[in-house]
C-alpha positions, 0 to 999 in steps of 0.5 A, spaced: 053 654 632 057 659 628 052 664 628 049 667 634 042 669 636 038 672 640 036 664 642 043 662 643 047 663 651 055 664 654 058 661 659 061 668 662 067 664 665 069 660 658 066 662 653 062 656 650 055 657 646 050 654 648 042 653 645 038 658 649 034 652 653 041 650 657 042 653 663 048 652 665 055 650 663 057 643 663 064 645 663 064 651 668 057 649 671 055 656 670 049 660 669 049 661 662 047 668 660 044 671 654 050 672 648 047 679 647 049 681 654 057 678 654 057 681 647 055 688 649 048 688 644 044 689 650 046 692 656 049 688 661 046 686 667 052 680 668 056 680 674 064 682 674 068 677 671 070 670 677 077 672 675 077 678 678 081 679 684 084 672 682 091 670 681 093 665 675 097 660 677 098 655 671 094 655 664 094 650 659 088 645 656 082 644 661 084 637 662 091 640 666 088 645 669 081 640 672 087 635 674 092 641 678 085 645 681 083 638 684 091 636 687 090 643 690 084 643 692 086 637 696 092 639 699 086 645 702 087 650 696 081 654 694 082 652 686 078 655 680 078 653 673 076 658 669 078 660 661 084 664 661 086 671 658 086 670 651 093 675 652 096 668 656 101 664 652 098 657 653 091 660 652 085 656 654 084 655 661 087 658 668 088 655 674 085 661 679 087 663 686 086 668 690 092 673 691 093 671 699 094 665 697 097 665 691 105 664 693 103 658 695 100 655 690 104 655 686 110 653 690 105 647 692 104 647 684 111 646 683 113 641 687 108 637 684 111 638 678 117 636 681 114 630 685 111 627 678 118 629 674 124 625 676 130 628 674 127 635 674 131 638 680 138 636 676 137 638 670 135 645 673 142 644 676 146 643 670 143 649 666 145 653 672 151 652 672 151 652 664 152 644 662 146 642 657 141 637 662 140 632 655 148 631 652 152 634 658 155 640 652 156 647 655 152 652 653 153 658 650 152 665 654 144 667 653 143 662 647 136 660 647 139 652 644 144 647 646 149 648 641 150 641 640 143 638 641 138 643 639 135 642 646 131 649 648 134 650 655 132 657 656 128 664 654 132 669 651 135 676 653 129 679 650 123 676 653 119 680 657 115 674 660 109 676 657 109 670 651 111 676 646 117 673 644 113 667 641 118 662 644 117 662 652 112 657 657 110 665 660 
């Protein structure tokens, strides 16, 4: 559906469009509104965003953010999966929190990370103290790149964690 009519709804969470006689978002399972009210022809009766007083602690792909939402939630975590800001790196959707607890979170997050990764620990190790974690060469004061292998083992002095400099995971 390319074109919207007064026939087609949202989902106000993830932003996927719908024929007028679906009610609820299959992904999100929202209750979908009318485009015109999330487009500002109409205006709106729309609730505040979900997100808002929430915290992102990991975007991605849906299938990334459903699979670490469900680890948290299991852990005891109140997880939500929402599409992310369209200004975040990774773009498509967030794993949401709330900001009590989100410090938590994402240390839980972390660890799982961790936990699935072997040899993650020791590679943050080595860049630490300067040596490339894939062939063992020494790095270069704020290089982003392994000057023998080309492995990208860091951000740059100028990023501002804010996925401006094009180049970060932020």
């Amino acid at each position: 559906m390319d074109e919207q009519t007064e026939d087609t709804k949202l989902c106000p969470d993830c932003g996927a469009e719908y024929y007028s006689y679906v009610k609820e978002c299959n992904r999100c399972r929202s209750e979908l509104v009318p485009a015109s009210e999330i487009r500002g022809g109409a205006k709106s009766t729309a609730k505040k965003h979900p997100s808002d007083g929430l915290v992102c602690i990991e975007d991605g792909s849906y299938e990334r953010a459903n699979e670490l939402a469900w680890q948290l939630r299991e852990k005891g975590f109140d997880a939500t999966v929402l599409r992310a800001p369209a200004a975040s790196c990774g773009g498509g959707f967030g794993v949401f929190v709330g900001q009590d607890i989100a410090r938590d979170a994402a240390l839980y997050r972390d660890s799982l990370l961790k936990k699935t990764n072997a040899g993650l620990e020791e590679a943050e190790a080595k860049l630490r103290q300067g040596i490339c974690p894939a062939c063992g060469a020494a790095l270069m004061g704020s290089s982003d790149e392994c000057p023998d292998c080309g492995l990208f083992v860091g951000v740059t002095d100028n990023c501002e964690g804010d996925g401006s400099c094009g180049s970060c995971g932020h």
